[in-house]
Every structure is written in structure tokens, then in C-alpha cells.
N, C-alpha and C positions, 0 to 999 in steps of 0.2 A: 467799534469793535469788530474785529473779526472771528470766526468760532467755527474749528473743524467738528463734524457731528460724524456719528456714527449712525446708521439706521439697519433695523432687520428686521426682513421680510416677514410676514405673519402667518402667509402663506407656505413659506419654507423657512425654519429657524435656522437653517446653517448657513442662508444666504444674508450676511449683510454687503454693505455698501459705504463707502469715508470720501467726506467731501469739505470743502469749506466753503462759508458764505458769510455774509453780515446780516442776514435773516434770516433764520432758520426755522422757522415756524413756517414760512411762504416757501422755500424750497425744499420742506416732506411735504408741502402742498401739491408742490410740482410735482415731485417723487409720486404721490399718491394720484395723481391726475392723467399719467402716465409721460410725461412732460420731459423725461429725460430717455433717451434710447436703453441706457444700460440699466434702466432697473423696470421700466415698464412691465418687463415680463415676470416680474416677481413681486410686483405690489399687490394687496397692501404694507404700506412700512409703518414701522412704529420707532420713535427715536429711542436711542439707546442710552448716548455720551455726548455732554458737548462741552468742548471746551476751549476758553474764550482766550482772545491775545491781544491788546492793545496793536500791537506793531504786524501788518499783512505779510510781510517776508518772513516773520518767524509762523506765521498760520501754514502757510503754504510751506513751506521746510517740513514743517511736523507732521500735514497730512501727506505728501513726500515720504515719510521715513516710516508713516503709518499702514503705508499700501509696500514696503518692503519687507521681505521674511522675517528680520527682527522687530520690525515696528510689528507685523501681523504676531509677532508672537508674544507680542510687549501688551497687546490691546487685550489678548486674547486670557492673558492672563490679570491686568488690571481692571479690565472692563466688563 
């Protein structure tokens, strides 16, 4: 499985961050370890949303269209 998450900072609530992985329990590890450039500066994270995709091209499409103004305004209001 594949599964884009959502994470936000606990440190600053307006800051999250969308990513996809096939572990996602080890990569908010990473996240909270400071283990990725773009969020180091705002950890700690706490996960928000995950959701899961059998097929990796349609995971990565969807976190794609999740970091676009309608995807951000699609999450913002499902999520």
C-alpha cells in the first residue's frame, strides 16, 4: 500500500505538510527527528489524514493535486 498523509505542526497549527509513503508511522518519525529539510523547522508533527491507495501512480497524482490550490482547498475543507 501506498498512503499520502497529512501532518501538522504542534508547534504552529497553520503549518502542515502532505507527503506519501508506504510507512507512515517511520516517516512522522523522520518528520519528528528532524530528518527531512522542509519540516524540520516546525516539528513537532502530529498526523492528521492518511489515505491509503493500492496503485503508487494514483498515490502520487493525488498528493500532486493535494499541494495544488484546489487540492489545498479540497483538504482544507475535508480534512
Amino acid at each position: 500500500m501506498h498512503y499520502v498523509y497529512i501532518i501538522r505542526s504542534i508547534k504552529d497549527s497553520t503549518r502542515r505538510y502532505i507527503g506519501v509513503t508506504q510507512d507512515v508511522e517511520q516517516r512522522l518519525q523522520k518528520h519528528n527527528a528532524g530528518g527531512s529539510p522542509h519540516t524540520s523547522m516546525h516539528k513537532p508533527w502530529t498526523l492528521e489524514t492518511i489515505i491509503g491507495f493500492a496503485d503508487k501512480t494514483k498515490a502520487h497524482a493525488f498528493e500532486r493535486y493535494l499541494k495544488t490550490g484546489s487540492g489545498f482547498a479540497f483538504a482544507k475543507k475535508h480534512f
